[in-house]
C-alpha positions as CSV (number, residue, x, y, z in Angstrom):
1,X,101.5,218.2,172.2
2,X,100.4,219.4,175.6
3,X,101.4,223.1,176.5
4,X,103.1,222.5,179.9
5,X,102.1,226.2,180.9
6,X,98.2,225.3,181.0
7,X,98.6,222.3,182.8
8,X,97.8,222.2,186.9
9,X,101.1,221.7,188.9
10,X,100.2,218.1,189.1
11,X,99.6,217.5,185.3
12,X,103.0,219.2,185.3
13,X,104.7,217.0,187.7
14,X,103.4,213.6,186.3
15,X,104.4,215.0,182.4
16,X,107.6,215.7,183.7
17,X,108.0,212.8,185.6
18,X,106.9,210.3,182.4
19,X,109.4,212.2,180.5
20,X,112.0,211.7,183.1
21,X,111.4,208.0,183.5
22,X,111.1,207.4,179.9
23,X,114.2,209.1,178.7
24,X,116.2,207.2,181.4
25,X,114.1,203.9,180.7
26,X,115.1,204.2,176.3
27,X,118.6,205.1,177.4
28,X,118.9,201.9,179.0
29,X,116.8,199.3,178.2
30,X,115.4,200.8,174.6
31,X,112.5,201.4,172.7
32,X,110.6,198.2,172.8
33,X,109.5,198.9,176.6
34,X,106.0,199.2,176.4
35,X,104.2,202.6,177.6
36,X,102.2,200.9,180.5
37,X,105.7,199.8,181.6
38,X,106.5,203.7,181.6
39,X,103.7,204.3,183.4
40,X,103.9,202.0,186.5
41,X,107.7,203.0,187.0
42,X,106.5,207.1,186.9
43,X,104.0,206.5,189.3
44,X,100.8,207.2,187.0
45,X,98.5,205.5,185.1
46,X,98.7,204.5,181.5
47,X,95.7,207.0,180.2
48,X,98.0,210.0,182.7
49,X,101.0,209.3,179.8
50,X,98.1,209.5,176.8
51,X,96.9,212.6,177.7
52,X,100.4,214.3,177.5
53,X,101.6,211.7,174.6
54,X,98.9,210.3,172.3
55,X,101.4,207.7,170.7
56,X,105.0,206.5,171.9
57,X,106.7,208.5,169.4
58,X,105.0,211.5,170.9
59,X,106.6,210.2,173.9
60,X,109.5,209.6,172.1
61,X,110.0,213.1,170.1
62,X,109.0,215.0,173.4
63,X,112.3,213.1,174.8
64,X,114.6,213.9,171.9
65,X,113.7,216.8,170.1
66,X,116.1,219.3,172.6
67,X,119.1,216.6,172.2
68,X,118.6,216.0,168.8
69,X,118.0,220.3,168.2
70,X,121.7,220.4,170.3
71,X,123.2,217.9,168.2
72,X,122.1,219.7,165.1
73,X,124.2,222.7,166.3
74,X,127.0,221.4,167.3
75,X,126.2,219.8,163.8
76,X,126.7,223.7,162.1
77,X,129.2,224.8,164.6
78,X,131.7,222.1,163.9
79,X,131.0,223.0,160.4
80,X,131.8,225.9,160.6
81,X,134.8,226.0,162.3
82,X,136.3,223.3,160.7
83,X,137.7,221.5,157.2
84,X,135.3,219.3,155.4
85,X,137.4,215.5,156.8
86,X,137.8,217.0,160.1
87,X,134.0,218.4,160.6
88,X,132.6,214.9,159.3
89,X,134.3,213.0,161.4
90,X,133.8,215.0,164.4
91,X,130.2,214.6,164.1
92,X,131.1,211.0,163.3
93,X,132.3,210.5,166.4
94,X,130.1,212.4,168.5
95,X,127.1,211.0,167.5
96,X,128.4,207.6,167.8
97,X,129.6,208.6,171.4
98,X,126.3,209.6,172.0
99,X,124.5,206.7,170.9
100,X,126.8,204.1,172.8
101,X,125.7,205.7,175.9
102,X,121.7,205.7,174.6
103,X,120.0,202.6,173.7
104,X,117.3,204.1,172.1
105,X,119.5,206.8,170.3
106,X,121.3,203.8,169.1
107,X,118.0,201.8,167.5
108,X,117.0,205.3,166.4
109,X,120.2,205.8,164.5
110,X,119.8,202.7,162.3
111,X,119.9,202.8,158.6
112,X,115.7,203.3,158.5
113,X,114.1,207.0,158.6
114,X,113.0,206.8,162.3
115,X,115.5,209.5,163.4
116,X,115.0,211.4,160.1
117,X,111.9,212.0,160.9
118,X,111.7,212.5,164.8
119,X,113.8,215.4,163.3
120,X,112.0,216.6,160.9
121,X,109.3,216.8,163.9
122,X,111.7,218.6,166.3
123,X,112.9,221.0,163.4
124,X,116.4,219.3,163.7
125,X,117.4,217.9,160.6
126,X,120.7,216.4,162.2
127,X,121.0,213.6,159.3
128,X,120.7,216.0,156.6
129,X,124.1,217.6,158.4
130,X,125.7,214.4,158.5
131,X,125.0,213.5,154.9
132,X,125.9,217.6,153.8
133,X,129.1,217.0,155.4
134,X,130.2,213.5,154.2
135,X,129.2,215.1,150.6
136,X,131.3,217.6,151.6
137,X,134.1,215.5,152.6
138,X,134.2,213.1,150.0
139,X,134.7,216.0,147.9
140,X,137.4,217.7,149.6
141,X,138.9,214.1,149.5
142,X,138.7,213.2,153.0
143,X,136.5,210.5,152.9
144,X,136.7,207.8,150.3
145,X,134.6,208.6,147.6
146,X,132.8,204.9,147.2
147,X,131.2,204.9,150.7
148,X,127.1,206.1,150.8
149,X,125.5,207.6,153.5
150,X,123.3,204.6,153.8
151,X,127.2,203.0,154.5
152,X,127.8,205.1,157.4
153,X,124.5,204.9,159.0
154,X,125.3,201.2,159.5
155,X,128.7,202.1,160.6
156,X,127.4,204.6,162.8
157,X,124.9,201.7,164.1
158,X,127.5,199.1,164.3
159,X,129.9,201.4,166.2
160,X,126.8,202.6,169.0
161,X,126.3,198.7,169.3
162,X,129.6,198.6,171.2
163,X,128.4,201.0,174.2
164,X,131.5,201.7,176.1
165,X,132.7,198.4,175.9
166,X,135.8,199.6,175.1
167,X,134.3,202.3,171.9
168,X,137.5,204.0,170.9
169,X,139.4,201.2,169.2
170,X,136.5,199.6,166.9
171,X,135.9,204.0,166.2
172,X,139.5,204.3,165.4
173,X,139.1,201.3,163.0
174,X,136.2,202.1,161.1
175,X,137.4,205.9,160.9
176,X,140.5,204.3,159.6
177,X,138.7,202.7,156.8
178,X,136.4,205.7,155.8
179,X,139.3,208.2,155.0
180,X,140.2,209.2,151.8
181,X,142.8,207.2,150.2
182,X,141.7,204.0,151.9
183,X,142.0,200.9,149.7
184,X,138.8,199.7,148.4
């Protein structure tokens, strides 16, 4: 990764400017836009974005290592301050929120290892949090015991696949069907 402090003010602007455009560009339209596409809507050139980002997931873990590094600790402070049930589910919610609103986050949050390891890259291991707590609240009782991680990463997915369109009721019903004590 470039370090923005040796860049000229230029360099600066266009790297901030590709992350700028990018970011909003995933958020809405998702990850298949091509880099060149990046490019013409920043305002630079296609080799401009490959000197700051080699590859599109450079591109992509410059854009969401700080979200997915402030997830992760709202990850550990929800833990912290809450019950097992009510700290999964929390986190649940939020990062289904979160997704809905983010294309990209949403394709990243699948059931594959993309967002595993543009965390592992950022130093934000935000799915090991949510699989620590769903451990932790299956055994506390809170979640049913016969659902895997792998079970709520789709849910998750299916969920973020709404948007906003409305979220809450298709939430309510999957949370619904994840608590301990649920038939199954």
């Amino acid at each position: 990764m470039t370090d923005e402090r040796a860049l000229r003010a230029d360099a600066r602007r266009n790297r901030a400017r590709v992350l700028e455009v990018a970011a909003e560009v995933f958020a809405t339209e998702g990850l298949s836009v091509p880099v060149h596409e990046i490019a013409r809507r920043a305002g630079v050139g296609t080799g401009t974005v490959s000197r700051h980002f080699p590859t599109k997931e450079d591109l992509l873990t410059a854009i969401m290592s700080s979200r997915l590094v402030k997830l992760t600790e709202e990850a550990d402070e929800i833990a912290r301050r809450e019950a097992p049930g009510t700290a999964f589910f929390a986190l649940f919610t939020a990062l289904v929120r979160e997704g809905a609103s983010d294309c990209g986050l949403a394709e990243l949050a699948g059931t594959d290892r993309r967002l595993d390891a543009l965390g592992e890259r950022a130093g934000a291991d935000l799915c090991g949090r949510l699989h620590d707590l769903l451990a932790a609240a299956q055994k506390a009782g809170d979640v049913r015991a016969d659902v895997s991680y792998l079970d709520v990463r789709a849910l998750m997915s299916a969920c973020m696949s709404r948007k906003q369109d409305p979220l809450e009721p298709i939430l309510g019903v999957v949370i619904d069907g994840l608590r301990g004590g649920a038939s199954g």
